[in-house]
C-alpha positions in Angstrom: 60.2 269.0 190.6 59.3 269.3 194.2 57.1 272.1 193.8 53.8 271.9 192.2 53.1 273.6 188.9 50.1 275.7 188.1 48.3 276.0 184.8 46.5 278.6 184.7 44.0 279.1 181.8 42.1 282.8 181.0 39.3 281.8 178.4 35.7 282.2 178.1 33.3 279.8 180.1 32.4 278.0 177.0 35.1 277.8 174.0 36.1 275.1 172.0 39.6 275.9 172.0 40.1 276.0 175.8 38.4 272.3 175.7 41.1 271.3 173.7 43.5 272.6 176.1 42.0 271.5 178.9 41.9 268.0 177.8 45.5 267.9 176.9 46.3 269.4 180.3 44.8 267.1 182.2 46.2 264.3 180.1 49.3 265.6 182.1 47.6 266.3 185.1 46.4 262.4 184.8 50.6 261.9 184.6 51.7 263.3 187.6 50.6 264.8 191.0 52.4 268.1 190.8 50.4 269.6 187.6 47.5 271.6 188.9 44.8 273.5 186.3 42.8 276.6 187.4 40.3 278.2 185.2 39.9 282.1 185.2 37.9 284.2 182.9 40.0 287.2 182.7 37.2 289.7 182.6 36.2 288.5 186.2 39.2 288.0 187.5 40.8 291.4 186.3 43.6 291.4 189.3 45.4 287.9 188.6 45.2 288.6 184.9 47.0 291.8 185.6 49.5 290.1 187.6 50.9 287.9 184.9 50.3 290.3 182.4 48.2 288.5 180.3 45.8 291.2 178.4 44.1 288.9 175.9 41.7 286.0 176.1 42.8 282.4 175.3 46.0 282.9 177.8 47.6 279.8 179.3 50.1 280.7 182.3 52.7 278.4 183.9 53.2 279.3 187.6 55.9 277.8 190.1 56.9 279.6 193.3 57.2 283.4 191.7 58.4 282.4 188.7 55.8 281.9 185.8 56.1 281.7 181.8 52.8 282.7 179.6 51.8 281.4 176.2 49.0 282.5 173.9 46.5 280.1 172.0 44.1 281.8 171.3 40.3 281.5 171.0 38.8 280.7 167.5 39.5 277.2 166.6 40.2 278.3 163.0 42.7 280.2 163.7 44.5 278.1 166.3 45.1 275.1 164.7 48.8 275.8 163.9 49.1 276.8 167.5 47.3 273.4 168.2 49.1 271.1 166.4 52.6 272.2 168.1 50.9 272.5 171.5 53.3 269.7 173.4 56.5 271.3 172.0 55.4 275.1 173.4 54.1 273.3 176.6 57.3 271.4 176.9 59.4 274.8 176.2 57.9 276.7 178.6 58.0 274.2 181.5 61.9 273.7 181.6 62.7 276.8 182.7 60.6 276.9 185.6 61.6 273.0 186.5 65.1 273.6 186.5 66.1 276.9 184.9 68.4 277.1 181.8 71.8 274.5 182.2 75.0 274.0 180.2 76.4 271.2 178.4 79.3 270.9 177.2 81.0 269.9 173.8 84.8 269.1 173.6 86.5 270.6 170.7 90.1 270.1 169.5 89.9 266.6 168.5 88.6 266.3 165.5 85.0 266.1 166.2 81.8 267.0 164.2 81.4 270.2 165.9 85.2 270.9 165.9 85.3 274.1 163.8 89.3 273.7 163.3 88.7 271.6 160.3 89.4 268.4 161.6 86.0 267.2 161.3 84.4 265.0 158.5 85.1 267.0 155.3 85.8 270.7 154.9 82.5 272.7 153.7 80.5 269.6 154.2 77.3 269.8 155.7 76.5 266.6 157.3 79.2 267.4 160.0 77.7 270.3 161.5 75.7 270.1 164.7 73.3 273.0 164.5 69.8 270.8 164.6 71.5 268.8 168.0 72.4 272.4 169.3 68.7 273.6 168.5 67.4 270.4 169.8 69.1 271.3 173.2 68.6 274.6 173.7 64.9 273.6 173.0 65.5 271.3 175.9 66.6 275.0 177.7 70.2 273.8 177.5 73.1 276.4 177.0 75.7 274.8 174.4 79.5 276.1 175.6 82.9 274.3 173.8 85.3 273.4 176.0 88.8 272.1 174.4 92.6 271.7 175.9 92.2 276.0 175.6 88.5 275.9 177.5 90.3 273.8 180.5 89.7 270.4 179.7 93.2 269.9 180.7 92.3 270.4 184.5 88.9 270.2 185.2 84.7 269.9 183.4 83.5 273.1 184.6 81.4 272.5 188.0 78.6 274.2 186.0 78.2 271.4 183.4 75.3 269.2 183.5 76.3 267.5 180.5 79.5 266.8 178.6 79.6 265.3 175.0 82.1 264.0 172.8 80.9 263.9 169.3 82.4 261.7 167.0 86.4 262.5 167.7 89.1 261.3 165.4 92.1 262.2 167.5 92.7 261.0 171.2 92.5 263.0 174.4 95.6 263.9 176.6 95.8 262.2 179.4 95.2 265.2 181.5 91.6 266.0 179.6 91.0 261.8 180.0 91.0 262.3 183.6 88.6 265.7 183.6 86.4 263.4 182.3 87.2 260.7 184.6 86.4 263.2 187.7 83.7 264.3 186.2 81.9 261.1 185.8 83.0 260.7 189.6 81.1 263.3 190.9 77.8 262.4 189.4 78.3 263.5 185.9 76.3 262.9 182.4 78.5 262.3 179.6 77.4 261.3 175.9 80.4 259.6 174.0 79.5 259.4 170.1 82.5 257.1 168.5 82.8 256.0 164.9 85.4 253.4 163.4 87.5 256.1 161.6 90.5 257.8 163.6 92.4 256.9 166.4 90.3 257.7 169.3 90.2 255.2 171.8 88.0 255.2 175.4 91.3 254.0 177.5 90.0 254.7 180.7 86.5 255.4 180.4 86.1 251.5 179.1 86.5 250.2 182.7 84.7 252.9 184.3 81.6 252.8 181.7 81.7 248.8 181.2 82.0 249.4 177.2 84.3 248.8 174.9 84.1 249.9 171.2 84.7 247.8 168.3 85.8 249.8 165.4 85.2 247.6 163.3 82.2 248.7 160.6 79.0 246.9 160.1 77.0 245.8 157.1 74.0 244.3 156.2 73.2 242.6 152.8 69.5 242.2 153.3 68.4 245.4 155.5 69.8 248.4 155.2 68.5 252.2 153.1 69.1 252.2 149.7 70.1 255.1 148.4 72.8 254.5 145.8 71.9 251.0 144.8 75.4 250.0 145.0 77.9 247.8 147.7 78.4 250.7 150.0 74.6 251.0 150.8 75.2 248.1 153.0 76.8 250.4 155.4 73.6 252.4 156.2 72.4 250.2 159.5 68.8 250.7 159.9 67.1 248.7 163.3 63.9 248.7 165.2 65.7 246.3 167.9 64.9 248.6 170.7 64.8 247.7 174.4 62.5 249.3 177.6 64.3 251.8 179.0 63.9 255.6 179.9 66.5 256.5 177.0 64.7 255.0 174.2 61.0 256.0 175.4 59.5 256.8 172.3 61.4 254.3 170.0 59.8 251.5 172.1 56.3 253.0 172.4 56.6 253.7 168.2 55.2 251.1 165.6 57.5 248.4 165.0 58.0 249.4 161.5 59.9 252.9 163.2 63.9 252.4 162.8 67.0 254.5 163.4 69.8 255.0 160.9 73.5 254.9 161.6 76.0 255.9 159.1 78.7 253.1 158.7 79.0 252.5 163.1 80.8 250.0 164.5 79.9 248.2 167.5 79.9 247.7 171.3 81.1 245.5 173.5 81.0 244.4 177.4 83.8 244.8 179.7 83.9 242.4 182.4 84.3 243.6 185.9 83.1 247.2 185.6 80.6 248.2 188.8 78.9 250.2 186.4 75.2 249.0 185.5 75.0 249.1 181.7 71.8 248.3 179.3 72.3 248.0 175.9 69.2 249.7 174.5 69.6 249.9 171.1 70.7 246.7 168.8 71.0 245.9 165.2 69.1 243.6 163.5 69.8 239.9 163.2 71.3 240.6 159.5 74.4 242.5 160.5 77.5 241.4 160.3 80.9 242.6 161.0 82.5 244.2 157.6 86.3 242.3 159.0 87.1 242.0 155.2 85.8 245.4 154.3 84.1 244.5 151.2 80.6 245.0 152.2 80.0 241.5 151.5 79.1 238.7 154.0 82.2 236.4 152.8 84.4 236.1 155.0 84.4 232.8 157.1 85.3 234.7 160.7 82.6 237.2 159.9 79.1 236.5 161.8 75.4 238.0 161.3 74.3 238.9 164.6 72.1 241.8 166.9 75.5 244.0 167.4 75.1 246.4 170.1 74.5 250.0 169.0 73.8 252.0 172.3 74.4 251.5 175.9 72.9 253.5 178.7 75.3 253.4 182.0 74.4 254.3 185.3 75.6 253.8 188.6 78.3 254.4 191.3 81.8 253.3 190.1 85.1 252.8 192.3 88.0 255.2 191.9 90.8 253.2 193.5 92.2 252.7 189.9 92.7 256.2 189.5 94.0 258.3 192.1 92.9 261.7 190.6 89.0 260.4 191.1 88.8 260.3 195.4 85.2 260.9 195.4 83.3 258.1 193.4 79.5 259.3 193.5 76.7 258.3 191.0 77.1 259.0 187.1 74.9 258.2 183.9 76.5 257.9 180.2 75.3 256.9 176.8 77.3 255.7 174.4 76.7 255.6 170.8 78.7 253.0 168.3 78.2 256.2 165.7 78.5 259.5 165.5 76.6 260.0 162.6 73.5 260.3 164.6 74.0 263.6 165.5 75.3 265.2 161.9 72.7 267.7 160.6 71.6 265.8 157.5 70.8 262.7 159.1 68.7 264.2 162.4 66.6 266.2 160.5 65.9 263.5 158.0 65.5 260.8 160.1 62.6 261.5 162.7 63.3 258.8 164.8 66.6 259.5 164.8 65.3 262.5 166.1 63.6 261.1 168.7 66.3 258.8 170.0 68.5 261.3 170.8 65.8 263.9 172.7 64.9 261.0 175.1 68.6 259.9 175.5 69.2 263.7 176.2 66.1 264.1 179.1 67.8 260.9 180.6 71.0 261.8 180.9 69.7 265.2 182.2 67.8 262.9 184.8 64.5 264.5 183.0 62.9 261.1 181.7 59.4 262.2 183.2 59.2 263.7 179.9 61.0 261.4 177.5 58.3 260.3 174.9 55.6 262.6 176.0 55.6 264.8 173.5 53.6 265.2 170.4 52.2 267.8 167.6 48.8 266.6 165.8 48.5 267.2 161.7 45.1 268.4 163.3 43.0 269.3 166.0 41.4 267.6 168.1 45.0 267.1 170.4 44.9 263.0 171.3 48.0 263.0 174.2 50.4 260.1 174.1 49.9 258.4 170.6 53.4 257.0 170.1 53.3 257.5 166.6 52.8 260.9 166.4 55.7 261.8 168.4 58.1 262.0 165.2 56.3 265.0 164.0 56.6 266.7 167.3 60.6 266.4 166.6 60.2 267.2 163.3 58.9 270.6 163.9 61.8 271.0 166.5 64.0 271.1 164.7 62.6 273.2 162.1 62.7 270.5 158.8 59.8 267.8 158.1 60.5 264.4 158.4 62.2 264.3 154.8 62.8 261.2 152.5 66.9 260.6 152.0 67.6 261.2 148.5 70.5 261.2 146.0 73.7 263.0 147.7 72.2 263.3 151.1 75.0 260.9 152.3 77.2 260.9 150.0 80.2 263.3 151.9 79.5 260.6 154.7 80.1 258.0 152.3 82.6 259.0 150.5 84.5 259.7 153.5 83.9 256.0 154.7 85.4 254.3 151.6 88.4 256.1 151.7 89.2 255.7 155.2 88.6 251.7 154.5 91.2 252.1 151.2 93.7 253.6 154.0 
């Protein structure tokens, strides 16, 4: 963001509603030096107005270079407050494209995962393994969402137009050939999101050395802290954790009330592998109450099982040799998040789970190299806007995404656990 935006606002003199702009504007403003506010009434200034076509009072117009994007609020307070309350996500929507234009990421198909439409993915017909809220949630974030499987050209290369790739919960390995695309890609200064859960047969081979992860299939449970849904054993495999850390991928999780937590369908868990150059931060963790299921009987029984924080999430960044693979010849800077569970990212749990929500929108601007915004977003129940109150941020997802924060109730999960039992019976 080199050059400076613009924000140009055509209201009255005196209006309540352009105050209320105004003051959430230069709560940005106060956040950076390349946000710059102009005030035009647009009787008097008749020639710009006409110039970015904006024909009605209570106009505010987003201008870099010759490109510019135009929103209307309106003027009577009454009447805006719907407008009001979602201010940050229209702001937000109409700033990407002029920062950066619209950008692809990519999905791999053919392996099983939860946006695999060949059937492969967690139960045929169910809901909970679609990925249409993530896919809304991204092209919100002005993202372009293109597949790409053995057929797309995995096999020989990540399109050079990718900004993103992400591999969502597979249950079947990669080739070898599609292992390395990734590989190169990573090389060149790629952003890949690996989502991984402790059914199939999936395994990271070459990406562990090169990310400094390693995943643990192995589920987790928790006898003491976990959501209670069907008051039964399995319960103990919904993870719930506030154990957050401060970093750009987890913005608004660490800036939320303490009492904010994620949930995570059944994951297993990360570990380090020693000797990667990659830097790696684990930024999300369970809570001290977990332990690894080894027995699979979702009690804590088992002598060689161990309540501990296991590690949920890991943010990688950093330049990483290529000498052990001779297709990678030009090692550059990469970032990567990786995710001990796929479940995240199912329908049914991101659009009942706000912070859920929220996790993976920041993890999402950070990959994208677009933390600036991660966590400053926000939609009031009401006027007047107050910018940057933490806990207000959920609702701001919530209307993203088109569902409000909901409570999970009877059947929500229960394709995702039924699903889990049998592949522990197997």
């Amino acid at each position: 963001m080199d050059e400076p935006i613009t924000a140009m606002l055509f209201f009255p003199d005196v209006n309540p509603v352009k105050d209320e702009v105004l003051a959430y504007l230069n709560g940005l403003a106060d956040a950076t030096d390349r946000l710059r506010i102009e005030s035009y009434d647009r009787l008097q200034s008749p020639r710009l107005a006409e110039r970015y076509e904006v024909f009605d009072d209570g106009t505010l117009v987003f201008v870099r270079g010759d490109q510019s994007q135009r929103m209307v609020v309106g003027t009577d307070l009454r009447q805006t407050r719907s407008t009001l309350r979602t201010l940050d996500r229209q702001v937000q929507a109409n700033l990407l494209p002029l920062l950066r234009g619209y950008r692809k990421v990519y999905l791999t198909t053919g392996h099983g995962e939860l946006n695999d439409s060949s059937g492969a993915g967690l139960s045929e017909g169910a809901p909970l393994g679609r990925v249409e809220v993530l896919s809304e949630i991204l092209r919100f974030l002005s993202y372009e969402v293109v597949d790409l499987g053995l057929g797309d050209g995995l096999g020989q290369d990540v399109p050079a137009d990718a900004a993103m790739v992400m591999v969502l919960g597979p249950r079947r390995p990669f080739f070898e050939a599609e292992m390395a695309s990734l590989e190169r890609f990573l090389a060149r200064g790629g952003a890949l999101l690996l989502a991984l859960d402790p059914e199939g047969t999936f395994t990271m081979g070459p990406l562990e050395q090169r990310l400094g992860v390693r995943y643990v299939a192995t589920p987790l449970a928790d006898e003491q802290r976990h959501l209670q849904q069907r008051g039964d054993l399995s319960d103990r495999r919904l993870i719930i954790t506030n154990n957050f850390t401060s970093h750009e991928s987890v913005t608004s999780l660490a800036r939320a009330p303490t009492n904010t937590v994620v949930l995570l369908v059944s994951p297993g868990y990360l570990d380090t592998v020693e000797g990667a150059a990659a830097t790696r931060r684990f930024v999300v963790s369970s809570l001290q109450t977990t332990f690894a299921d080894l027995s699979g009987d979702y009690r804590f029984d088992d002598p060689s099982e161990q309540q501990q924080p296991y590690k949920l999430v890991a943010a990688v960044e950093g330049e990483v040799a290529a000498a052990s693979n001779p297709l990678v010849t030009e090692p550059g800077p990469m970032r990567a998040l990786v995710f001990a569970s796929s479940s995240l990212f199912a329908d049914a749990v991101l659009a009942s789970i706000a912070p859920n929500a929220m996790l993976v929108g920041d993890g999402i601007k950070w990959l994208g190299r677009e933390e600036t915004f991660a966590g400053a977003t926000e939609s009031e129940a009401d006027v007047p806007i107050v910018h940057t109150k933490a806990e207000n941020i959920a609702w701001f997802y919530a209307t993203i995404i088109g569902a409000p924060m909901l409570v999970l109730g009877g059947g929500l999960l229960g394709v995702y656990r039924r699903r889990h039992r049998r592949g522990l019976r197997s």
